[in-house]
PAVEX-214378 format. One record per residue: residue in three letters; x negated, y negated, z of N, C-alpha, C in turn. Coordinates in steps of 0.02 Angstrom, whole numbers, plus 50000, padded with zeros to 5 digits. Layout:
! PAVEX-214378
ALAXYZXYZXYZ...
END
This chain:
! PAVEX-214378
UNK486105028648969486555025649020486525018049016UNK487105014549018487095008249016487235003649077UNK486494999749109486844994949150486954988449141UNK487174989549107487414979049090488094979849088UNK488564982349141489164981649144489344983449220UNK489864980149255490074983249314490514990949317UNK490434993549359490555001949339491305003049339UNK491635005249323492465005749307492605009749360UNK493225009849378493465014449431494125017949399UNK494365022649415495005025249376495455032449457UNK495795034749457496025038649484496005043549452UNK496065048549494495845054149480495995057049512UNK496775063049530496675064649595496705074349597UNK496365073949546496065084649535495705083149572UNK495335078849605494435079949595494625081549683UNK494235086649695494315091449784493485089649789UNK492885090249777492365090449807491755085049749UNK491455083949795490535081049743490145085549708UNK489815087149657489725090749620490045097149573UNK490745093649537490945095949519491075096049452UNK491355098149406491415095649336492025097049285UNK492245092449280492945094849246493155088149197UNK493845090549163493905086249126494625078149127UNK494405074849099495035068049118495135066949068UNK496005067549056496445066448999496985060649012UNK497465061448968497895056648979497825046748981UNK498065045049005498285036948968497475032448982UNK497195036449044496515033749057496005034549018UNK496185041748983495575042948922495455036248857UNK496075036648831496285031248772496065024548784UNK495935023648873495565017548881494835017048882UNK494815023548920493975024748922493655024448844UNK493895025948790493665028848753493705024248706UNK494435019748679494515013848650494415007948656UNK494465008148722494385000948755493674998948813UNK493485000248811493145001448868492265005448828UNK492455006548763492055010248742491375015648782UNK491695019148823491135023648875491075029848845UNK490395029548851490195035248795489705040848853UNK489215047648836488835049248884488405047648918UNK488395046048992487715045849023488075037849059UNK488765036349010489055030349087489135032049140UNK489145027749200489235029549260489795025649272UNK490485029949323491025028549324491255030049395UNK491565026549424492095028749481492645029449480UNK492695035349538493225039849525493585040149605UNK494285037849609494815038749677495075045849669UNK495095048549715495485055049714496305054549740UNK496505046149773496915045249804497145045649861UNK496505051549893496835052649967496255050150013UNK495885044049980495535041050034494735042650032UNK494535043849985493945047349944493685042749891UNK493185041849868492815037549810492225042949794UNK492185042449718491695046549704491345042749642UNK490615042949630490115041549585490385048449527UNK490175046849468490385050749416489925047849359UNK489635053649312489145052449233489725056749184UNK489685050949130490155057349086489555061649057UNK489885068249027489625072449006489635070148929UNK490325072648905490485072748849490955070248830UNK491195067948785491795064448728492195067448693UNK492825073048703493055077548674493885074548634UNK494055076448580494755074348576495175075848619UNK495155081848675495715080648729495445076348795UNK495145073948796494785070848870493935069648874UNK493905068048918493175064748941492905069649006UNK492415073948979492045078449027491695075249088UNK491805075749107491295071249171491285075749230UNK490475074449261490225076049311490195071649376UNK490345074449441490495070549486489655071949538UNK489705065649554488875064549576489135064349662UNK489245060549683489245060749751489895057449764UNK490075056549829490735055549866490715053949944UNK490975046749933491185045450012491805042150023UNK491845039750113492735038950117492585031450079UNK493305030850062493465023450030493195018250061UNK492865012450034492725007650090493265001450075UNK493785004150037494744998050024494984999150078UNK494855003850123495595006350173495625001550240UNK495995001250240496124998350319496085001550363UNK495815000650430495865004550479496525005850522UNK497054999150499497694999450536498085004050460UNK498665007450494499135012250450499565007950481UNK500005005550388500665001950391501035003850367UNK501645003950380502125004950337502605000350334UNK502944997750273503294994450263503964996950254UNK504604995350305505164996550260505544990150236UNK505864991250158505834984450125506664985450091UNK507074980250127507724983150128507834982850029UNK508474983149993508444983849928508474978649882UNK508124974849845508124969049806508444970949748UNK508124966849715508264968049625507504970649591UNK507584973249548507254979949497506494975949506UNK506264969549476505914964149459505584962149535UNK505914960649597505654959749633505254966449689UNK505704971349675505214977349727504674979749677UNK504404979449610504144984049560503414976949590UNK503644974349587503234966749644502844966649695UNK503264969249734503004969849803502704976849799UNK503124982749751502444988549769501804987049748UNK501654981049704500964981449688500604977449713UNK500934972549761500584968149791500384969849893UNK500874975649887500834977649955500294984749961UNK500194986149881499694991949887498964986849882UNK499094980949860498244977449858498004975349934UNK498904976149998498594975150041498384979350091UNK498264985550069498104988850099498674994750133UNK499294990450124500004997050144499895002850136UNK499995008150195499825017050161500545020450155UNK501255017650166501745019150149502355014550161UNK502955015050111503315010550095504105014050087UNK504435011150127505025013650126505675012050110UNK505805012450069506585006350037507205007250059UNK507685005050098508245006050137508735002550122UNK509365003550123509885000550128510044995050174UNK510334990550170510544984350204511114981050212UNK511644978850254512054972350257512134967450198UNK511534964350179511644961050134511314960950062UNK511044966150067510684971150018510944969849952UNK510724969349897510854971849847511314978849823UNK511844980549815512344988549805511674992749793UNK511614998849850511045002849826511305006849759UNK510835006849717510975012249641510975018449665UNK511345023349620511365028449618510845033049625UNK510795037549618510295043249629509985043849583UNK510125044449526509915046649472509375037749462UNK509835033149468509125027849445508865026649491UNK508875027849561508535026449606508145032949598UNK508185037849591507465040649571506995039449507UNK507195036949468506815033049413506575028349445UNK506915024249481506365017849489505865020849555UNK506035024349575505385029949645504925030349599UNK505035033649553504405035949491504125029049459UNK504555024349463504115018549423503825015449463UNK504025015049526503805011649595503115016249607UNK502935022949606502345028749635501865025749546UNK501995022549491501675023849424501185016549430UNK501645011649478501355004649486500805005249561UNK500855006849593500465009249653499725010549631UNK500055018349600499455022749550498855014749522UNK499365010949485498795005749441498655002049487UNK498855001549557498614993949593497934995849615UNK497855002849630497235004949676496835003949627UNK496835006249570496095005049532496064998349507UNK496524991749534496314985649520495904983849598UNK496154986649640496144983549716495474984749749UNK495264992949693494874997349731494995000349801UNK495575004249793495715006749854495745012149847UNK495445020349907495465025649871496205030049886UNK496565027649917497075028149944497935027949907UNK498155033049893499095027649844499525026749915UNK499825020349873500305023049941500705026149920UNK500985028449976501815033149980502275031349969UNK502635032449942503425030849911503755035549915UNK504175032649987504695038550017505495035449997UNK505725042050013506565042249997506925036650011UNK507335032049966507755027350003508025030450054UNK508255026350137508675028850177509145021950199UNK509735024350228510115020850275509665013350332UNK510105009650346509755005850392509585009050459UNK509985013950488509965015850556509495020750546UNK509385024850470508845028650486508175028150475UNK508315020350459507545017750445507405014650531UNK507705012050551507585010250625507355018750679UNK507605024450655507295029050678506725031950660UNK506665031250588505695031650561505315027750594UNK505425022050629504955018150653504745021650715UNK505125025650760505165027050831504445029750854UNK504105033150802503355034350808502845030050825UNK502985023150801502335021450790502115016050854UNK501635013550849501335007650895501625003850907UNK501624999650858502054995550870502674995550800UNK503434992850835503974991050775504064983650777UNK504154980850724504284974150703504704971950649UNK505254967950669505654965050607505384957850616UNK505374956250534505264949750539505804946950517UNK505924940750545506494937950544506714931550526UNK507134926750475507074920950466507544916850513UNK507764918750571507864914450605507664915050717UNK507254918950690506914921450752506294914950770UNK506194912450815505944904550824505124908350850UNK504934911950869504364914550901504204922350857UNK503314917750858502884921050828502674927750844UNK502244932150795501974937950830501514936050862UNK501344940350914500574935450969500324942850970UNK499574941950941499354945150949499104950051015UNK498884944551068498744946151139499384949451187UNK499934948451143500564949151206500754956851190UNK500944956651120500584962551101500194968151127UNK499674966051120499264972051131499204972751203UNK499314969351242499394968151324499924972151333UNK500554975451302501054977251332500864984851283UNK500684988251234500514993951187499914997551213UNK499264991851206498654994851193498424994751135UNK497854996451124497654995351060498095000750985UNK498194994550943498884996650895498364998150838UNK498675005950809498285009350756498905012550702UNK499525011850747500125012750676500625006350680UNK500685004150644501134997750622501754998550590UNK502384998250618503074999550544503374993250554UNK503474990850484503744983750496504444984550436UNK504934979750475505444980750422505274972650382UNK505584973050327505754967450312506524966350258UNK507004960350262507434960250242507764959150171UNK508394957750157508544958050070508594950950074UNK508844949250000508624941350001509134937050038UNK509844940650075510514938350096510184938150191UNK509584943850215509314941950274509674946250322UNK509454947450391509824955050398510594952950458UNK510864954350440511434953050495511094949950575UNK511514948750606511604947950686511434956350707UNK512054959450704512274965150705511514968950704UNK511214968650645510864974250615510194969950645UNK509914965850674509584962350701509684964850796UNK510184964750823510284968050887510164976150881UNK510424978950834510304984950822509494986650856UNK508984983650780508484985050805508234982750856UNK508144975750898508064976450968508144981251006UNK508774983051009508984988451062508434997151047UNK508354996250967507815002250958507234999850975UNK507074996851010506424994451031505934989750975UNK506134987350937505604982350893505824977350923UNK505004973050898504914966350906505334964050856UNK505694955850864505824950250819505394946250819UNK505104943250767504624941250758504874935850697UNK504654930550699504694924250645504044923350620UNK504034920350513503774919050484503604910850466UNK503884907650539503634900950529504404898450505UNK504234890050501504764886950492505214884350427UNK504824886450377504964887950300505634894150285UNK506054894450226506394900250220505844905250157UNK505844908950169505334910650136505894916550090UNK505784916750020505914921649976505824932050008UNK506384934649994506284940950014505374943749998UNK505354944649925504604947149928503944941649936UNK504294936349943503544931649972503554934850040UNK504184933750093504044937450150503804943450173UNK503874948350112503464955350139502724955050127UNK502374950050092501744947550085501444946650137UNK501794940050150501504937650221501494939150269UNK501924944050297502234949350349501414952750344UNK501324958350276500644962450291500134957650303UNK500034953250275499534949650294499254946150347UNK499964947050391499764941150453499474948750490UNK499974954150486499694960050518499114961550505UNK498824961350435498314964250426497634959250467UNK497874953750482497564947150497497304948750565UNK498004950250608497974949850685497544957950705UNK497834962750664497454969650685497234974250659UNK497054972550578496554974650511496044972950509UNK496114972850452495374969450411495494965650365UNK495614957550407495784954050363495504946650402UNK495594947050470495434943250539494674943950540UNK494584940050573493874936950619493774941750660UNK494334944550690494144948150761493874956050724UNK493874957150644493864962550625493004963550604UNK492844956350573492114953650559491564953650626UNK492004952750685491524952150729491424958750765UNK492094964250741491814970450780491264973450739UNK491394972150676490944975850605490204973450638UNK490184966750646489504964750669489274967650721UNK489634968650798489514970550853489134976450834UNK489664981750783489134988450755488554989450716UNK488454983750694487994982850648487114982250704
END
């Protein structure tokens, strides 16, 4: 066994229990095996995807895959304690393939792409399910950069009005908005909810969301909320959007360090 290297992580999502043993094929092997040169008796980590991390020794080195034994297993320590979801109205090809990988490093557990006002023409069916599949293939790779044990979700494009009704569940709803003059406040917030454990936030196309489609959601009950006094780029804004969230009621804030301590 070799330790003079930091231990690799990969996905994996057969793996149901700790002590188990089976085999890993496909595009991860060719790395393990060529690149990465891991031979028997490495020790490796393994995501199952649904929020799970597992210790792993390979066994063996076979031409179809890499035998490996799974040693022990606990929950992820990538995840956030807040559940977000993003809906992210429709850009261009280059900029959402973007934001899915930068919104899975922040911790997002699902992502929803919708039609818009000033949207980009949504594509057809047929390539809008290709790019679903290329959008769920980039996710897949963010977690084992991010270390998260978690993918996110990549649900069905919908309509604008029926993305304003997916939200109706959760804690809190929020559009962010580039011409909305007032901030999210954290305290005003949680003073009028309670303590917030599901988050759906919209965010807009690069044209910004109507008047119209801006009253809309008010009237469905979300907050408007502004990103400061800058115009900020469609996917710079869905960045900063998770992040301020993840800031004010994740794990990303001070107030998140000082509860960790309180338990400690």
């Amino acid at each position: 066994m070799r330790f003079d290297t930091v231990m690799r992580y990969f996905l994996c999502e057969k793996i149901r229990s700790a002590d188990e043993t089976f085999l890993i094929d496909g595009p991860d092997t060719r790395h393990m095996k060529n690149v990465l040169r891991l031979g028997p008796g490495d020790m490796i980590g393994l995501y199952d995807g649904r929020g799970m991390e597992y210790t792993a020794t390979i066994e063996t080195v076979l031409p179809e895959g890499i035998q490996v034994r799974v040693l022990s297993g606990q929950p992820s320590q990538g995840e956030s304690p807040l559940t977000v979801t993003v809906a992210q109205a429709m850009l261009k090809d280059r900029k959402m393939d973007r934001i899915v990988r930068q919104l899975t490093e922040l911790g997002v557990c699902e992502w929803l792409p919708f039609s818009s006002q000033h949207a980009i023409p949504k594509p057809d069916q047929r390539r809008l399910a290709a790019r679903s599949e290329r959008w769920k293939r980039i996710s897949r790779e963010a977690i084992k950069q991010c270390r998260r044990g978690r993918v996110m979700k990549i649900r069905p494009a919908v309509s604008f009005e029926k993305m304003l009704d997916e939200g109706q569940p959760y804690d809190l709803r929020v559009v962010f908005y580039e011409s909305e003059p007032a901030f999210l406040s954290c305290e005003s917030v949680l003073t009028q909810t309670g303590v917030l454990r599901r988050i759906f936030t919209a965010i807009g196309p690069e044209g910004g969301f109507s008047t119209a489609e801006i009253e809309a959601a008010r009237a469905a009950g979300f907050v408007i909320a502004g990103l400061g006094p800058r115009i900020l780029r469609a996917d710079t804004a869905a960045v900063v959007a998770v992040s301020l969230l993840q800031f004010l009621y994740g794990d990303l804030g001070q107030k998140n360090l000082d509860k960790t301590a309180a338990i400690e």
